[in-house]
Wavefront OBJ file of the C-alpha trace (Angstrom):
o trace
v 0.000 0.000 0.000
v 1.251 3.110 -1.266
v 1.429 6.649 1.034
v -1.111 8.124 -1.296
v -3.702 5.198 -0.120
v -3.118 4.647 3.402
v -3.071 8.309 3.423
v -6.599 8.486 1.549
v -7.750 5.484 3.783
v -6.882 6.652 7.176
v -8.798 10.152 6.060
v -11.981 7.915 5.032
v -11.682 5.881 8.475
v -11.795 10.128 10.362
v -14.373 11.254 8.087
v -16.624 7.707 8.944
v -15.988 8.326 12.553
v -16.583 12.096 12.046
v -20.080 11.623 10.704
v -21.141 8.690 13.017
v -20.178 11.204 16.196
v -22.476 14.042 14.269
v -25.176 11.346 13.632
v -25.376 10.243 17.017
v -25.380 13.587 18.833
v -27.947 15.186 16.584
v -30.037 11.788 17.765
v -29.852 12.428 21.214
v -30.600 15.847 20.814
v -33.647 15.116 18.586
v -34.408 12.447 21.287
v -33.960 15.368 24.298
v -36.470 17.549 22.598
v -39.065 14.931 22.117
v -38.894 12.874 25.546
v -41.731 14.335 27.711
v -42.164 15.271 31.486
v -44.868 13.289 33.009
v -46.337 13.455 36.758
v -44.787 11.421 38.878
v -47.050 8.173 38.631
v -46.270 7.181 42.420
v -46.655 10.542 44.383
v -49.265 9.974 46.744
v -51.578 12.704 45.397
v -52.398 12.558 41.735
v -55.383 13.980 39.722
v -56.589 14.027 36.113
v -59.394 15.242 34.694
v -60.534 16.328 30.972
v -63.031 18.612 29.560
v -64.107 18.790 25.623
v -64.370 22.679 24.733
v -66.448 24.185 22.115
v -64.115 26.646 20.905
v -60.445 26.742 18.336
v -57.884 25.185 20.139
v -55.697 28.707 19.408
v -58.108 30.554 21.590
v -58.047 27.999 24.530
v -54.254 27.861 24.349
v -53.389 31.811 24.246
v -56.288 31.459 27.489
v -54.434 28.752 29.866
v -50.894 29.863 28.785
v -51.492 33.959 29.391
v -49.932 33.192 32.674
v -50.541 37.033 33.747
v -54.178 36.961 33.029
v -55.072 34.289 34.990
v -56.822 36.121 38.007
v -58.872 37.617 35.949
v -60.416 34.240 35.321
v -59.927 32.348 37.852
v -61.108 33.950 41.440
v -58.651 31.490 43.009
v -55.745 32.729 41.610
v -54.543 36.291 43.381
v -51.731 37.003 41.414
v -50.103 36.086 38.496
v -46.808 36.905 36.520
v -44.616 35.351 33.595
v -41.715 37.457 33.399
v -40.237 36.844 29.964
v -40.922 34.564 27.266
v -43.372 31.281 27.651
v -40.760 28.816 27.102
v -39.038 25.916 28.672
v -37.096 27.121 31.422
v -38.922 30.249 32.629
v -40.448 30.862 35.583
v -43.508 32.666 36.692
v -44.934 33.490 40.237
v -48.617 32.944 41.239
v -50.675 32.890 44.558
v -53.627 30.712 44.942
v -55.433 32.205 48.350
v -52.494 32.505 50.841
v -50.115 29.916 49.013
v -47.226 31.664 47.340
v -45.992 29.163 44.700
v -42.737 29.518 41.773
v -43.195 27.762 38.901
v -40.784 26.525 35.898
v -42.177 25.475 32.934
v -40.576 22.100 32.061
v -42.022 21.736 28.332
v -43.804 23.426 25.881
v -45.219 22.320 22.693
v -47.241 25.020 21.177
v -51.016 24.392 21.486
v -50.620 21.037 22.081
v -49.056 20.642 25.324
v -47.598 22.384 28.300
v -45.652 21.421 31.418
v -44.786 23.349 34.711
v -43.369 22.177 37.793
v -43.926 23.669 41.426
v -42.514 24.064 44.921
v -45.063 25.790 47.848
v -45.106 24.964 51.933
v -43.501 21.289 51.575
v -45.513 20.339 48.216
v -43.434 19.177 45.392
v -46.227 19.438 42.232
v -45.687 18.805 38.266
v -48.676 19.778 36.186
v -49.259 18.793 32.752
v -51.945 19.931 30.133
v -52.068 18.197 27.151
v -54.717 20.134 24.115
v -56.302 17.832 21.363
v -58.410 19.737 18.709
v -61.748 17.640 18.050
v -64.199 17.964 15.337
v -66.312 20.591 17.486
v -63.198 22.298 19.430
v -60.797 20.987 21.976
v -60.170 17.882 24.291
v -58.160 19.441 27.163
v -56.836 16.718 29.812
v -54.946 18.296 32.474
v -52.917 15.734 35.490
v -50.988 16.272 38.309
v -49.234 14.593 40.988
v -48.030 16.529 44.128
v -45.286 14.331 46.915
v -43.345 15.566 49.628
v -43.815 14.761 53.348
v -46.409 17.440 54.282
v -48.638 15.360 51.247
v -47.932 11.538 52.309
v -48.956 12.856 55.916
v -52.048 14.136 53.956
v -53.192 12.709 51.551
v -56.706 11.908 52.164
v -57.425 15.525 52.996
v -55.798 16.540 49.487
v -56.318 14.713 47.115
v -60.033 16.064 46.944
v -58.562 19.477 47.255
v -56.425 18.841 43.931
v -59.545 16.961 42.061
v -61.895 20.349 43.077
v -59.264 22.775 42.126
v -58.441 21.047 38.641
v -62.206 20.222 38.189
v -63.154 24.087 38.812
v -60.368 25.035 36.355
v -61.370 22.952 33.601
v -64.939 24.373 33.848
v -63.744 27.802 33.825
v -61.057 27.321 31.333
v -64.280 26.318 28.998
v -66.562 28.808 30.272
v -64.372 31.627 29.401
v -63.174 29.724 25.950
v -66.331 29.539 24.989
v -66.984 33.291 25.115
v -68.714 33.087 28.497
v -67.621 35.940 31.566
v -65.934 34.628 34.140
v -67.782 33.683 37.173
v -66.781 34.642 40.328
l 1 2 3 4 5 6 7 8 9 10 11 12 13 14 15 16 17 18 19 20 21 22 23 24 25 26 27 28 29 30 31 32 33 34 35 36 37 38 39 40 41 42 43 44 45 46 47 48 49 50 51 52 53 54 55 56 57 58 59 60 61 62 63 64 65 66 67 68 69 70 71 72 73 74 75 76 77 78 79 80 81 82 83 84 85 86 87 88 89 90 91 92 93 94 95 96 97 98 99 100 101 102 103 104 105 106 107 108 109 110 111 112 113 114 115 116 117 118 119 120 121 122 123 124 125 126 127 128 129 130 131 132 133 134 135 136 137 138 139 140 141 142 143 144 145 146 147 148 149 150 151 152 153 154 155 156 157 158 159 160 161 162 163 164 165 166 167 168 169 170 171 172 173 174 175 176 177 178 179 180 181 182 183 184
């Protein structure tokens, strides 16, 4: 074997190897922006609950993810605020009665599905809302699972809590969707 061809050979064997390493990361990175955050399936509170809404699945989304706008909506909420973008890694602050809670969103996929996780007074909560459109409007199935000691201590007292809260957002979430003013 000549220079010339070990020399063209050794450069084939780089550029192989090259392209393989290029291949692979741009699959894990594919793979990274497709894997989804769930609940977590084993916290001792979890809740889902759906609603269909008669309305275009862009004006349900621009409702549930105008983060600021929430209060004036949903009674429950005090105070809301998204400073920045809507996108995976901000935060915003909210206040549901006296409970002051930060949340991150985890994952976004526009109008189809949106993720946040939480941290308030010993509850550790992930929330997901997934957004089908239907032939008539929008399937909206919302879950979430809250752990942490304060919630395996009780349970039984919260879980119903989390079922009423998501329940009454879901109905308000259509109401207003729908083109209806929001009760108080």
């Amino acid at each position: 074997m000549n220079k010339f061809t070990l020399l063209v050979t050794r450069a084939s064997v780089v550029t192989v190897l090259t392209v393989s390493a290029l291949v692979l990361l741009a699959a894990e990175q594919a793979h990274a922006r497709t894997t989804t955050v769930g609940i977590d399936q084993a916290a001792p509170v979890v809740s889902r609950h759906d609603v269909d809404i008669n309305a275009p699945l862009s004006t349900v989304w621009a409702i549930q993810t105008n983060i600021s706008n929430w209060p004036t909506w949903q009674p429950s909420v005090t105070a809301a605020h998204l400073d920045g973008p809507l996108s995976v890694g901000s935060t915003f602050e909210w206040a549901q009665g006296d409970l002051k809670i930060t949340s991150t969103i985890r994952e976004i996929v526009p109008q189809r599905r949106i993720v946040w996780t939480g941290e308030a007074q010993g509850i550790d909560a992930v929330h997901v809302w997934v957004f089908t459109a239907t032939r008539n409007g929008v399937h909206v199935h919302t879950e979430e699972s809250w752990r942490g000691d304060v919630v395996k201590a009780n349970a039984k007292t919260l879980q119903p809590m989390l079922d009423a809260a998501l329940q009454d957002w879901l109905a308000r979430l259509k109401q207003v969707s729908e083109g209806g003013a929001p009760r108080r």
